[in-house]
N, CA, C and O atoms as a GROMACS GRO file, in nm:
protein
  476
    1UNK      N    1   0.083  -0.118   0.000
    1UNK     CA    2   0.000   0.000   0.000
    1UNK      C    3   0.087   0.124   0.000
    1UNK      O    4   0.191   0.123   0.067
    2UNK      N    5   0.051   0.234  -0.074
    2UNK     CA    6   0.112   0.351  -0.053
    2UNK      C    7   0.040   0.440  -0.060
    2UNK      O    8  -0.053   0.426  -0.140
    3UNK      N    9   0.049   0.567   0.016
    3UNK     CA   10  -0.074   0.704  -0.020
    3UNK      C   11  -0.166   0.624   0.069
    3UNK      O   12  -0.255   0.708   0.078
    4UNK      N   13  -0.217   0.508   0.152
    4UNK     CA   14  -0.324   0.473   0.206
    4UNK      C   15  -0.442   0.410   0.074
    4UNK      O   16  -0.564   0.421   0.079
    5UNK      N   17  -0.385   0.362  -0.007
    5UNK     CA   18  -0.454   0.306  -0.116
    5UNK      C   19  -0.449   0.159  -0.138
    5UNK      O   20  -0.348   0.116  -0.194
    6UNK      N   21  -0.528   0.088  -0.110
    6UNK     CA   22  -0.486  -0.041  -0.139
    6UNK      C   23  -0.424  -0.078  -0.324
    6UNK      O   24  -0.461  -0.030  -0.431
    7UNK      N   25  -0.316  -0.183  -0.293
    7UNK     CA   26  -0.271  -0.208  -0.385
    7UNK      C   27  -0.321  -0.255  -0.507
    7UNK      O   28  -0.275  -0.225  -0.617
    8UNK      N   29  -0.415  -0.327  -0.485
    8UNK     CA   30  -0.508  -0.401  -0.572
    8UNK      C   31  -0.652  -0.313  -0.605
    8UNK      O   32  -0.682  -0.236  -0.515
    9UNK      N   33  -0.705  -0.315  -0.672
    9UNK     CA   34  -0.847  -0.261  -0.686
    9UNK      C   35  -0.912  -0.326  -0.596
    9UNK      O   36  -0.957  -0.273  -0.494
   10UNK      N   37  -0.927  -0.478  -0.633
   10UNK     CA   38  -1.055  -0.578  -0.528
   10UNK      C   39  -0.995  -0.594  -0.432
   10UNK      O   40  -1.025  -0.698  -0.374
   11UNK      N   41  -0.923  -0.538  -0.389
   11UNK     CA   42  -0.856  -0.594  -0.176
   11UNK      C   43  -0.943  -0.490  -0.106
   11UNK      O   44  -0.948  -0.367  -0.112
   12UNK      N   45  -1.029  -0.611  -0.016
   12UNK     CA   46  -1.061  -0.516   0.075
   12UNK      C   47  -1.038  -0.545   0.228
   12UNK      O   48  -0.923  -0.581   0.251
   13UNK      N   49  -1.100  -0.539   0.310
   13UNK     CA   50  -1.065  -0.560   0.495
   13UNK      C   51  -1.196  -0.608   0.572
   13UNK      O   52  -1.240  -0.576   0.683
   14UNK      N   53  -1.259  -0.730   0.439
   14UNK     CA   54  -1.346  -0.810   0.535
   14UNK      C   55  -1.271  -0.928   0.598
   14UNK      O   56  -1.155  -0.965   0.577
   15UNK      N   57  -1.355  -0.975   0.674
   15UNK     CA   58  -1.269  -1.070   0.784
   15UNK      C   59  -1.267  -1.188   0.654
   15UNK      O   60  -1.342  -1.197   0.557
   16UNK      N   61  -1.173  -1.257   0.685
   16UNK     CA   62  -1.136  -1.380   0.624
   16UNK      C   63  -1.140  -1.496   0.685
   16UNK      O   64  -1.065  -1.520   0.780
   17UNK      N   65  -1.221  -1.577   0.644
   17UNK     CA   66  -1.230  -1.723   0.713
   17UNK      C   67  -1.158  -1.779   0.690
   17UNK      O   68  -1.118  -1.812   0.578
   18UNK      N   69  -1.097  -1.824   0.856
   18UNK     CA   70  -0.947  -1.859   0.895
   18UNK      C   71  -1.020  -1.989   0.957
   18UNK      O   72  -1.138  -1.984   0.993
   19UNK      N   73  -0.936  -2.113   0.967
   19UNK     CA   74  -0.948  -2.277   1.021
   19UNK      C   75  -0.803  -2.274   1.106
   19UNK      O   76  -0.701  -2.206   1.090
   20UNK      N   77  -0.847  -2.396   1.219
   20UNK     CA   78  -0.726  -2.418   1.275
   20UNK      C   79  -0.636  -2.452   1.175
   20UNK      O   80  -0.670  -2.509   1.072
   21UNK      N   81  -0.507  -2.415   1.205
   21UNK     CA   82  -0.372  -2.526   1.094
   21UNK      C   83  -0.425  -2.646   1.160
   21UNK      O   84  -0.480  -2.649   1.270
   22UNK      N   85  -0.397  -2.765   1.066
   22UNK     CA   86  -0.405  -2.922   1.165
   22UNK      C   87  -0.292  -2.927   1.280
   22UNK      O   88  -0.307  -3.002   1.377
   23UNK      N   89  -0.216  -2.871   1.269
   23UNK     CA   90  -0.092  -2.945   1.392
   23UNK      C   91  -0.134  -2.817   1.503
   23UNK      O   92  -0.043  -2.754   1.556
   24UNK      N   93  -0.248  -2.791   1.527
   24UNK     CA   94  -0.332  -2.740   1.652
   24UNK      C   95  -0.413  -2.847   1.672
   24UNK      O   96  -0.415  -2.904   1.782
   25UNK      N   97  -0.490  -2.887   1.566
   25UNK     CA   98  -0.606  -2.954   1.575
   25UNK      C   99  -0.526  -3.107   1.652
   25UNK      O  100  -0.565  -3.161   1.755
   26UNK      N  101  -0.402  -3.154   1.563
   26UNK     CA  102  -0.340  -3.249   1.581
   26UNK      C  103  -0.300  -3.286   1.770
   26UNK      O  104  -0.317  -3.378   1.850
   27UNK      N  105  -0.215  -3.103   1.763
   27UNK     CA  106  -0.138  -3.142   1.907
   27UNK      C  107  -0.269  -3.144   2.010
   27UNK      O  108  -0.237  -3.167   2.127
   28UNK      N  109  -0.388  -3.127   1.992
   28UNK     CA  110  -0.488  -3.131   2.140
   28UNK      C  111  -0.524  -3.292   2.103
   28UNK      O  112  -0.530  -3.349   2.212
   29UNK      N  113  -0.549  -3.382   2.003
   29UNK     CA  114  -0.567  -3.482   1.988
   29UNK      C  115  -0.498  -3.582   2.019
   29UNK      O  116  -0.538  -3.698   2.027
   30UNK      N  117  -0.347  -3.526   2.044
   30UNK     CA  118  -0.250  -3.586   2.077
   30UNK      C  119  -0.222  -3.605   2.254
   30UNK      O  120  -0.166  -3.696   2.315
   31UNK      N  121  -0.283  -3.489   2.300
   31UNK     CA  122  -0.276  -3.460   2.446
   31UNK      C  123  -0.382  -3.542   2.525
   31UNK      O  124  -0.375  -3.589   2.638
   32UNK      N  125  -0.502  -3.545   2.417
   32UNK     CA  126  -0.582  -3.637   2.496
   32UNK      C  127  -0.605  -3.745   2.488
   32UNK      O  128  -0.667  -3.806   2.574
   33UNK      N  129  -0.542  -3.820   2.338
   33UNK     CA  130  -0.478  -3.955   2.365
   33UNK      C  131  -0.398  -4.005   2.503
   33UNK      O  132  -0.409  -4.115   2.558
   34UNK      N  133  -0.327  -3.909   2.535
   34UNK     CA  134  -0.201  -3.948   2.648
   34UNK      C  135  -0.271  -3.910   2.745
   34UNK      O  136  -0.225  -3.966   2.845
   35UNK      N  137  -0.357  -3.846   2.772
   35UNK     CA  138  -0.471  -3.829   2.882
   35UNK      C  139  -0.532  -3.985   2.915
   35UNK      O  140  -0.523  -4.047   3.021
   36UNK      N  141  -0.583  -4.017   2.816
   36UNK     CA  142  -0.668  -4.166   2.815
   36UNK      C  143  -0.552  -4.212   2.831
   36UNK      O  144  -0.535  -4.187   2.950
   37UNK      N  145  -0.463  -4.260   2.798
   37UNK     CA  146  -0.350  -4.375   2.813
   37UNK      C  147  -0.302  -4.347   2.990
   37UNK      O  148  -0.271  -4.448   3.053
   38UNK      N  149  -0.300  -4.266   3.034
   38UNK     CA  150  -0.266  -4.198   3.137
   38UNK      C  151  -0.388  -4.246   3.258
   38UNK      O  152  -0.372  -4.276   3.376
   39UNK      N  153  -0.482  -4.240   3.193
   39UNK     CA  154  -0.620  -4.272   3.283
   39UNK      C  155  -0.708  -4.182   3.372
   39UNK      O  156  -0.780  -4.179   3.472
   40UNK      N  157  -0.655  -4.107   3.264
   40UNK     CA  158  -0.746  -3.944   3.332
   40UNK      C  159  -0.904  -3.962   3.328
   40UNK      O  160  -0.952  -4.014   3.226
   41UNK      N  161  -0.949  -3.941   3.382
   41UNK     CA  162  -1.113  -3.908   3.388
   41UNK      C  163  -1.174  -3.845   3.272
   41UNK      O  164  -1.119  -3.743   3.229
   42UNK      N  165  -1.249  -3.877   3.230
   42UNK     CA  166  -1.367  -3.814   3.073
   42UNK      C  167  -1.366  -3.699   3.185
   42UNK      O  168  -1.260  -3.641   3.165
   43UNK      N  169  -1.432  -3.636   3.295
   43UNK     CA  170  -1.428  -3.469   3.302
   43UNK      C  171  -1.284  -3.427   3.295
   43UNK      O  172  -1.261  -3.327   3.227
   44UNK      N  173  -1.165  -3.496   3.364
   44UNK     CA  174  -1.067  -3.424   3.317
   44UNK      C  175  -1.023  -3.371   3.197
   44UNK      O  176  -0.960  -3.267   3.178
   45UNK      N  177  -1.067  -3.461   3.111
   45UNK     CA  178  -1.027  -3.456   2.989
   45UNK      C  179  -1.157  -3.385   2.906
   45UNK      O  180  -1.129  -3.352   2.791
   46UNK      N  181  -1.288  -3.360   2.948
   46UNK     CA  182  -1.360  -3.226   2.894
   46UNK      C  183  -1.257  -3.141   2.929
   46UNK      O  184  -1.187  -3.078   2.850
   47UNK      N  185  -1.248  -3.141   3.089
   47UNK     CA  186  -1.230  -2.943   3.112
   47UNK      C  187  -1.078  -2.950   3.051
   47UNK      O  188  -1.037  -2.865   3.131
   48UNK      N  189  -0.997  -2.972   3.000
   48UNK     CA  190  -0.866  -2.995   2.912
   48UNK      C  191  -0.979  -2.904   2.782
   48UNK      O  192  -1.012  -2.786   2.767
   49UNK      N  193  -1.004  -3.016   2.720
   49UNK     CA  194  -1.086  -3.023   2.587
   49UNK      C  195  -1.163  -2.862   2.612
   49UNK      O  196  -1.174  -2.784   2.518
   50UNK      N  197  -1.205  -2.833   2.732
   50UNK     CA  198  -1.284  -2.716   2.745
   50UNK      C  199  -1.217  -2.611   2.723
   50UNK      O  200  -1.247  -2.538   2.628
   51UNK      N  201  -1.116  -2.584   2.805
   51UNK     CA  202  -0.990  -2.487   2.799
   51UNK      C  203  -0.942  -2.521   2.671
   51UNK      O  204  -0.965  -2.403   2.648
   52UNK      N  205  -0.908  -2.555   2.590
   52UNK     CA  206  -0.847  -2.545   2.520
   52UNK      C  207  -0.941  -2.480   2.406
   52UNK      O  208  -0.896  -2.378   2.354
   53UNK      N  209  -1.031  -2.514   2.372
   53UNK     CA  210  -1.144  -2.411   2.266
   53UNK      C  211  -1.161  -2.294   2.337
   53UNK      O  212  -1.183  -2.189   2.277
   54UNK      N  213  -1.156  -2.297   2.413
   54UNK     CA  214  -1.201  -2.138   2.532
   54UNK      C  215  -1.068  -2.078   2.484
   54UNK      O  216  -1.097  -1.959   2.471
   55UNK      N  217  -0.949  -2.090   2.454
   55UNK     CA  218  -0.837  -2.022   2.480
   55UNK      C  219  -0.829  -1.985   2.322
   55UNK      O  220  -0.792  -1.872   2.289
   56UNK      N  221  -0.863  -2.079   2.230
   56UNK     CA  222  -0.869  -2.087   2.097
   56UNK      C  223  -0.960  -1.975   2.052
   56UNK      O  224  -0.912  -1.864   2.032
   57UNK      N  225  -1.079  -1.996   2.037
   57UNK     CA  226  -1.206  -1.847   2.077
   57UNK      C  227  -1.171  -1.748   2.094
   57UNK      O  228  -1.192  -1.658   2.013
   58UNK      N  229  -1.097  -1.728   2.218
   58UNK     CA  230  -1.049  -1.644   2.282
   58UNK      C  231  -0.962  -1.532   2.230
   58UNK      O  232  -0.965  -1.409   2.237
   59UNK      N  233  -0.848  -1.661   2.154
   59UNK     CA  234  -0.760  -1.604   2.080
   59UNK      C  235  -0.789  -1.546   1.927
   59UNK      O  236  -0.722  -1.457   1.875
   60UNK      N  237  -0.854  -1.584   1.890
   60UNK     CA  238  -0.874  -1.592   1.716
   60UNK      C  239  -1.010  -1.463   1.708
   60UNK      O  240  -1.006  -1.389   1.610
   61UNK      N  241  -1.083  -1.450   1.774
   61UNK     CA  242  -1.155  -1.328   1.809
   61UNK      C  243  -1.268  -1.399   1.689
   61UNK      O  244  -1.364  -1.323   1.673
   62UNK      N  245  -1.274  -1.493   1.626
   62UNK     CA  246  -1.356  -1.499   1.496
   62UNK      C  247  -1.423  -1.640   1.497
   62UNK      O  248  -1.514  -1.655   1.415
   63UNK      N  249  -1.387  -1.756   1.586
   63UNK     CA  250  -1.402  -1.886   1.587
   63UNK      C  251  -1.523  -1.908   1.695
   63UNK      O  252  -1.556  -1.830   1.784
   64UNK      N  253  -1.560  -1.992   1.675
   64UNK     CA  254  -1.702  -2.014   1.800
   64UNK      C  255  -1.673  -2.127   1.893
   64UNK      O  256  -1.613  -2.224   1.848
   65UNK      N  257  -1.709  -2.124   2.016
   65UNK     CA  258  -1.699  -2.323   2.055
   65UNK      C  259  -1.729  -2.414   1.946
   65UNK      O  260  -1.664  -2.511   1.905
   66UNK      N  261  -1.820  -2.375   1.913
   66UNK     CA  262  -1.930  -2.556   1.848
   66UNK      C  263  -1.872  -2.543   1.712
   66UNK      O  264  -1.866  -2.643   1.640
   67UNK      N  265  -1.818  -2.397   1.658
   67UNK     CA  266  -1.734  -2.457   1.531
   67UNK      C  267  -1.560  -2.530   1.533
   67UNK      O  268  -1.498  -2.582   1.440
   68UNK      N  269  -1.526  -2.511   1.650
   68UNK     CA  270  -1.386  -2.551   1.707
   68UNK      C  271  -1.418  -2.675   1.709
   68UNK      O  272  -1.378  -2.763   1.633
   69UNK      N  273  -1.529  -2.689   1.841
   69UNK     CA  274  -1.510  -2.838   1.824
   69UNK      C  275  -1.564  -2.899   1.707
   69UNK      O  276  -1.521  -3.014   1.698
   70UNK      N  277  -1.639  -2.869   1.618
   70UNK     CA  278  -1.696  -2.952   1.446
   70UNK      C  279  -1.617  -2.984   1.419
   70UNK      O  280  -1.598  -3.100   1.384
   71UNK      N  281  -1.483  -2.843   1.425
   71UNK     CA  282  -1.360  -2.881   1.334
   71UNK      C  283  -1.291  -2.993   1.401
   71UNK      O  284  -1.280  -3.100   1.341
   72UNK      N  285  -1.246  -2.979   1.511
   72UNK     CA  286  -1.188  -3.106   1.598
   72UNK      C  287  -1.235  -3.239   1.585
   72UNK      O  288  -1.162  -3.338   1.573
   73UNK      N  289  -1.393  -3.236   1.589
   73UNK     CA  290  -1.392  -3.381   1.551
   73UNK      C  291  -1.419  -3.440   1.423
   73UNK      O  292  -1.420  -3.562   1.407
   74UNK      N  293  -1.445  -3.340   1.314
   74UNK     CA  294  -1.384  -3.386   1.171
   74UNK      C  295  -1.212  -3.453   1.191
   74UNK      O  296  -1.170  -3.567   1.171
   75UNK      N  297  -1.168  -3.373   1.222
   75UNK     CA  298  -0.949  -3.420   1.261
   75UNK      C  299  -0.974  -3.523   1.356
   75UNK      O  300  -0.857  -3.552   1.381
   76UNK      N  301  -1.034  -3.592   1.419
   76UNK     CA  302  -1.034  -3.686   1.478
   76UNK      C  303  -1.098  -3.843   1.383
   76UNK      O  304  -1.185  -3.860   1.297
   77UNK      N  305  -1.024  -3.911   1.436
   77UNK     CA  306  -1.052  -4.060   1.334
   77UNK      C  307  -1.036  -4.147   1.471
   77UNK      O  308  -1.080  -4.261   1.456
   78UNK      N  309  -0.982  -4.120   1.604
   78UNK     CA  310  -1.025  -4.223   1.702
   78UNK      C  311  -1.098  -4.206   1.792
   78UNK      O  312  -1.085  -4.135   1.891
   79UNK      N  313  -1.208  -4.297   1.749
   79UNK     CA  314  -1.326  -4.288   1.827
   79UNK      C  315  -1.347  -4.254   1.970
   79UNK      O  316  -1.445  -4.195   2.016
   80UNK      N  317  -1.259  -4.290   2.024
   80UNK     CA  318  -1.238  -4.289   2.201
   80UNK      C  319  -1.238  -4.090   2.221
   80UNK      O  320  -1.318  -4.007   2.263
   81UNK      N  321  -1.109  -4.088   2.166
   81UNK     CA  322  -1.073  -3.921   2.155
   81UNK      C  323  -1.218  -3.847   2.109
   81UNK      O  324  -1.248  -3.747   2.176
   82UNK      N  325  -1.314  -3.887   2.000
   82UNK     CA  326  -1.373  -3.781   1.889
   82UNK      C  327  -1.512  -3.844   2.087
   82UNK      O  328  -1.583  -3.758   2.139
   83UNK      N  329  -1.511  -3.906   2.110
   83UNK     CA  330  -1.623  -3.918   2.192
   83UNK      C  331  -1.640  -3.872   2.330
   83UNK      O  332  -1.740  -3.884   2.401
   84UNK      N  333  -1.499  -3.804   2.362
   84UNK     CA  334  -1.488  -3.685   2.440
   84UNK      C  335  -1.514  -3.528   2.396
   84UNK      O  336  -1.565  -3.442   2.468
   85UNK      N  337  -1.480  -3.516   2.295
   85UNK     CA  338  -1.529  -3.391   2.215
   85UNK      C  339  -1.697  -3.396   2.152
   85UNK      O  340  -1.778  -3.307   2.126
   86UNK      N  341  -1.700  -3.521   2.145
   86UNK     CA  342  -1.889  -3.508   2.121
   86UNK      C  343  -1.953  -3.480   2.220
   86UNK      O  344  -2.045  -3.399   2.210
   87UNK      N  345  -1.925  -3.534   2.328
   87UNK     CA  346  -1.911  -3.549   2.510
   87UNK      C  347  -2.005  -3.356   2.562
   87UNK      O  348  -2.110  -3.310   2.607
   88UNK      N  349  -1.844  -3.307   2.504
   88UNK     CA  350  -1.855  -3.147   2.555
   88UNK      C  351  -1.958  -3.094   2.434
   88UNK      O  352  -2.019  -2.995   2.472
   89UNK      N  353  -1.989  -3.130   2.314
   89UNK     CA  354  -2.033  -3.038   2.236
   89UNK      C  355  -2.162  -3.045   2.297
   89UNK      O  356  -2.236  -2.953   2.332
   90UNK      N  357  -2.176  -3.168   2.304
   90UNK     CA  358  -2.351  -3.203   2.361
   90UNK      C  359  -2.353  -3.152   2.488
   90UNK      O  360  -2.446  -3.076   2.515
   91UNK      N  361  -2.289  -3.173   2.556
   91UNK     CA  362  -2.275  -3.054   2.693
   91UNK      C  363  -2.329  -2.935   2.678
   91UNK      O  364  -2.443  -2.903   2.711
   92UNK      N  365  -2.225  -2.851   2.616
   92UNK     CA  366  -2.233  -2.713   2.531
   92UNK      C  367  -2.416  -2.666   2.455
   92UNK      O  368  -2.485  -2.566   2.470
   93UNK      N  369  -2.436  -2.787   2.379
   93UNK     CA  370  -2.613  -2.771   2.293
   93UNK      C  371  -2.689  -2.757   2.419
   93UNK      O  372  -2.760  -2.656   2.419
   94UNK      N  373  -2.698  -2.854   2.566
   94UNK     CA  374  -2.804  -2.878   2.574
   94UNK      C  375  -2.780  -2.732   2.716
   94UNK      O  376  -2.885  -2.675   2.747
   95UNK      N  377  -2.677  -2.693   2.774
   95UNK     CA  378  -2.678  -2.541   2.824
   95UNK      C  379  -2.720  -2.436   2.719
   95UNK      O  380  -2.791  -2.341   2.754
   96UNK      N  381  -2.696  -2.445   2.643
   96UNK     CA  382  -2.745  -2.310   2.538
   96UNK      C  383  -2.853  -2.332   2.479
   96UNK      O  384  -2.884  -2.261   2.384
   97UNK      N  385  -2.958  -2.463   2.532
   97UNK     CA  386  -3.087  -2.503   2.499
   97UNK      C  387  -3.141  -2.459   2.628
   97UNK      O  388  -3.257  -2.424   2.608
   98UNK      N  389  -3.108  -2.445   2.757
   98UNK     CA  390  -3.159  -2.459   2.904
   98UNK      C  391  -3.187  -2.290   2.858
   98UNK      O  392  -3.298  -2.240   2.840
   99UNK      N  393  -3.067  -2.227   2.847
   99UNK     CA  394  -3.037  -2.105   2.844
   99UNK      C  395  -3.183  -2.050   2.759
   99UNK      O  396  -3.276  -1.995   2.818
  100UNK      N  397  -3.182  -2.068   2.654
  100UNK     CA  398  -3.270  -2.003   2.599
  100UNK      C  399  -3.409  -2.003   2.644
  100UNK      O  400  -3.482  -1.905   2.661
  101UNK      N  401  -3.442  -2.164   2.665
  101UNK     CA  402  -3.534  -2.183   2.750
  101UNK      C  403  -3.615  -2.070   2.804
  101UNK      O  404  -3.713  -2.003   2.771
  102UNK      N  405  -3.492  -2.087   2.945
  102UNK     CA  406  -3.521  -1.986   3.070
  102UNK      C  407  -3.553  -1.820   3.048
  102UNK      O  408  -3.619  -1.758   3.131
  103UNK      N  409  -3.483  -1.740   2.891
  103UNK     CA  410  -3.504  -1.646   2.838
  103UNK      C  411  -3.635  -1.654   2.760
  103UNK      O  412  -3.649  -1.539   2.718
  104UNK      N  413  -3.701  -1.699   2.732
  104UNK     CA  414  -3.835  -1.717   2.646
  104UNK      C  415  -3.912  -1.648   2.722
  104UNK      O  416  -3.913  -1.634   2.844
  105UNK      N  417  -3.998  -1.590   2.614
  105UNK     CA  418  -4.144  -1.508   2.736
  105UNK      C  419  -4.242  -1.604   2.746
  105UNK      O  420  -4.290  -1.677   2.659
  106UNK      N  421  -4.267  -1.593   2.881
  106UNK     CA  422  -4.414  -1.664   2.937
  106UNK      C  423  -4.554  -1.590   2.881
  106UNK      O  424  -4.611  -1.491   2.926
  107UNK      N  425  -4.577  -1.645   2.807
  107UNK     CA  426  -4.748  -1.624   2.731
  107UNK      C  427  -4.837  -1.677   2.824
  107UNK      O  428  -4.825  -1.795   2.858
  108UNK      N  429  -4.958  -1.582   2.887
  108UNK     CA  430  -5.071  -1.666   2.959
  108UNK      C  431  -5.170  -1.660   2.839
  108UNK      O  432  -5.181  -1.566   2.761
  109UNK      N  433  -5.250  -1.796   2.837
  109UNK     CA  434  -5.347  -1.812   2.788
  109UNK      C  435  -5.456  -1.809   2.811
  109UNK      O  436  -5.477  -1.840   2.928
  110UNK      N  437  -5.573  -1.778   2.738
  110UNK     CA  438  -5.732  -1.738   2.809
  110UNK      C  439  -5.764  -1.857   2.924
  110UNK      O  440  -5.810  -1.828   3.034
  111UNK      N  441  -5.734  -1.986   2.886
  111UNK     CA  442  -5.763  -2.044   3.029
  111UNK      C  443  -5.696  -2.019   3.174
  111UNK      O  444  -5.722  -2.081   3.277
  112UNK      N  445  -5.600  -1.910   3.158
  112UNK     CA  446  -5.511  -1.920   3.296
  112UNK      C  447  -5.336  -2.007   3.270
  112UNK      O  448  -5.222  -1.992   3.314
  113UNK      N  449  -5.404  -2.096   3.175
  113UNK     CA  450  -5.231  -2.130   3.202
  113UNK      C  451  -5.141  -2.074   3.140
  113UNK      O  452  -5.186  -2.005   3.048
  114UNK      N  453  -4.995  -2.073   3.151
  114UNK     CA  454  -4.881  -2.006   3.074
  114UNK      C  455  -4.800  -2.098   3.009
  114UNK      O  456  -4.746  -2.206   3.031
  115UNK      N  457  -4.809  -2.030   2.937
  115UNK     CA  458  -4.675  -2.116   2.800
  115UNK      C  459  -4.565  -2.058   2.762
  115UNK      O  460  -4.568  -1.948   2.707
  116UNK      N  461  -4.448  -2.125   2.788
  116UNK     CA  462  -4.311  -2.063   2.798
  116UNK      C  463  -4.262  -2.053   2.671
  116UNK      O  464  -4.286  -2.162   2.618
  117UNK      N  465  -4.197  -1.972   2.581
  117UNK     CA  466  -4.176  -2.009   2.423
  117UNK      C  467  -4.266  -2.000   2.306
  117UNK      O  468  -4.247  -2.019   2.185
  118UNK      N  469  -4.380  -1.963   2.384
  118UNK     CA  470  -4.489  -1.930   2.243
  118UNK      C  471  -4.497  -1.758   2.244
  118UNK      O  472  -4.503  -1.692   2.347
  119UNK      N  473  -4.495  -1.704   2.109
  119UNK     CA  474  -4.491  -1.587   2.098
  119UNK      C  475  -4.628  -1.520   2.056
  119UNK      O  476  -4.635  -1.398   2.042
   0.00000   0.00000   0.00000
């Protein structure tokens, strides 16, 4: 760039959809192999699995949990490993199902009763 002009005509400064490199995706797959071999506990090895998308998110300002972990368990091929990460995702769905839940407006109906979620 010079003068504050982009170089190109078509360059512009929308965000760009960025994926983990695999040897991210790789080294947490690798950690929780040796977790299981080790004999760590399925919650140890969520809140591992947890922190580690939390820090990922965190970092990348552009990535979501539930697309971290999609991507993670696409890169996963052993079942044991991909069924700790299904573990937390389903974790993850059914809080952000409670969640919404509990945010829904209560509708009363002409008989008196209320219905949570109907608009």
């Amino acid at each position: 760039m010079r003068g504050g002009k982009p170089t190109l005509p078509h360059q512009t400064h929308d965000a760009q959809r960025i994926v983990p490199h695999p040897r991210t995706l790789r080294k947490a797959r690798e950690q929780i192999k040796y977790m299981v071999i080790d004999g760590a506990s399925p919650r140890q090895i969520r809140n591992y699995l947890h922190r580690w998308v939390t820090w990922w998110v965190n970092a990348s300002e552009t990535w979501q949990h539930q697309e971290l972990l999609n991507w993670f368990l696409d890169f996963c091929w052993d079942a044991n490993i991909a069924a700790h990460a299904a573990s937390l995702l389903q974790l993850r769905l059914i809080k952000e199902l409670r969640t919404a839940a509990r945010s829904a407006p209560v509708v009363a109906l002409d008989d008196g009763q209320a219905v949570q979620g109907v608009a």
